[in-house]
C-alpha positions in Angstrom: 224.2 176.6 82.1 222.0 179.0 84.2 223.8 177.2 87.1 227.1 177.8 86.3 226.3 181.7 86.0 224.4 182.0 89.3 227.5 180.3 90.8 230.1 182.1 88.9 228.5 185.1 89.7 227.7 184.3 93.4 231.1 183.5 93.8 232.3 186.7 92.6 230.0 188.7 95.1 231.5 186.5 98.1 235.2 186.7 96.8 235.2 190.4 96.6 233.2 191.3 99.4 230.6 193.1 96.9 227.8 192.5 99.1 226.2 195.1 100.6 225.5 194.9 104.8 223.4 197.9 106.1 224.6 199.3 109.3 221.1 200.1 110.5 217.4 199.9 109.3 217.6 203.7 107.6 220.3 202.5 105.4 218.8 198.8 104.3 216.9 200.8 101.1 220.1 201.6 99.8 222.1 199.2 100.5 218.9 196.8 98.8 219.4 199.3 95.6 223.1 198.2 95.7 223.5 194.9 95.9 220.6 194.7 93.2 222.7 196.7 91.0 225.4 194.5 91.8 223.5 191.5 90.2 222.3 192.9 87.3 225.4 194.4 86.6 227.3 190.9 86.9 224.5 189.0 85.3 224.5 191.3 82.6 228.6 190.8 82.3 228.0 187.1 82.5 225.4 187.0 79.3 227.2 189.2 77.3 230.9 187.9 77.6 
């Protein structure tokens, strides 16, 4: 079952292009804040659904 999720939601992130790329080294914090907010946020979808 845990699986499943981390595929369903990986495939989600690739699908709709929800992953964060940082342009250059200043923005890779937030861009790291993002996509971690990303995951949680679908993971936390994913659980509750």
């Amino acid at each position: 079952m845990v699986l499943a999720i981390t595929a369903m939601i990986v495939c989600i992130i690739v699908a709709r292009h929800l992953w964060e790329r940082p342009a250059d080294n200043e923005a890779r914090e937030q861009a790291d804040l993002y996509n971690a907010a990303t995951v949680l946020t679908l993971t936390v979808a994913a659980l509750f659904s």
